[in-house]
C-alpha distance (Angstrom), angle and dihedral (degrees) to the residues before:
residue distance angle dihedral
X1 . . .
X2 3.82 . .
X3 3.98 121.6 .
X4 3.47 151.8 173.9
X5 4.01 92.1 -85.3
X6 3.60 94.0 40.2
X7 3.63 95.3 54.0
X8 3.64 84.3 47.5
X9 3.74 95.1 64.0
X10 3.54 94.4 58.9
X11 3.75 124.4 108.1
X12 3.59 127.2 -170.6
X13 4.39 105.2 -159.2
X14 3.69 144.2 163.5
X15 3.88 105.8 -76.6
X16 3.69 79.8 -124.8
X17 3.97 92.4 63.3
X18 3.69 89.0 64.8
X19 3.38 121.0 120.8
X20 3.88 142.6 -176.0
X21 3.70 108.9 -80.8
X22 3.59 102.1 26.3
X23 3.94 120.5 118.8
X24 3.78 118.4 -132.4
X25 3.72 115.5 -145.4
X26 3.99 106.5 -97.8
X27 3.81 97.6 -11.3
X28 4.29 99.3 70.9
X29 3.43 135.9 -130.7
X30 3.72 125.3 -16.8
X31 4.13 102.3 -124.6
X32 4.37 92.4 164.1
X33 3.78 141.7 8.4
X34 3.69 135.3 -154.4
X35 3.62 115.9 -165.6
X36 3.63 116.1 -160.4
X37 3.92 132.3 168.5
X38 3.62 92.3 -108.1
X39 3.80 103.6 39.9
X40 3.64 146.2 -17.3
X41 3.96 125.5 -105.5
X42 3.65 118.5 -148.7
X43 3.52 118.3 -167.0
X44 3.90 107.9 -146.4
X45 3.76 125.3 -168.1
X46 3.27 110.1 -136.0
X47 3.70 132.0 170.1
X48 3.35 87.0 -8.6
X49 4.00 90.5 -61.8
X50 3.73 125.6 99.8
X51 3.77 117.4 -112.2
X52 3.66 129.9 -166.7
X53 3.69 122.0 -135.4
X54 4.05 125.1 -177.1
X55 3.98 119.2 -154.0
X56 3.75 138.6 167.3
X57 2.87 123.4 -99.9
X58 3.75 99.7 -116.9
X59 4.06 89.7 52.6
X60 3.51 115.3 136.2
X61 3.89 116.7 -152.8
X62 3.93 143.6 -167.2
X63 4.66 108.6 -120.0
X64 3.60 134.5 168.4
């Protein structure tokens, strides 16, 4: 159940503030990135399998 201090734990940043480690709100937790000129690859871990997702650059998304 969501709450006050949950909510407060949540982060919305640049895709291109992401870093290794940090969990992104219902994808997982970032174990890799590839940064390319035309988009960013974030390596998720999840399920214990690694999944590949593609975003622009200028993506904003939800982390705690």
């Amino acid at each position: 159940m969501l709450n006050h201090e949950n909510l407060s734990q949540l982060r919305i940043v640049p895709i291109g503030e992401i870093k290794t480690g940090d969990f992104v709100v219902d994808l997982g937790k970032v174990v890799e990135i590839d940064k390319f000129p035309s988009r960013i690859n974030l390596i998720i871990l999840r399920f214990n399998e690694k999944h590949v997702i593609k975003f622009k650059p200028e993506t904003l998304v939800v982390i705690k």
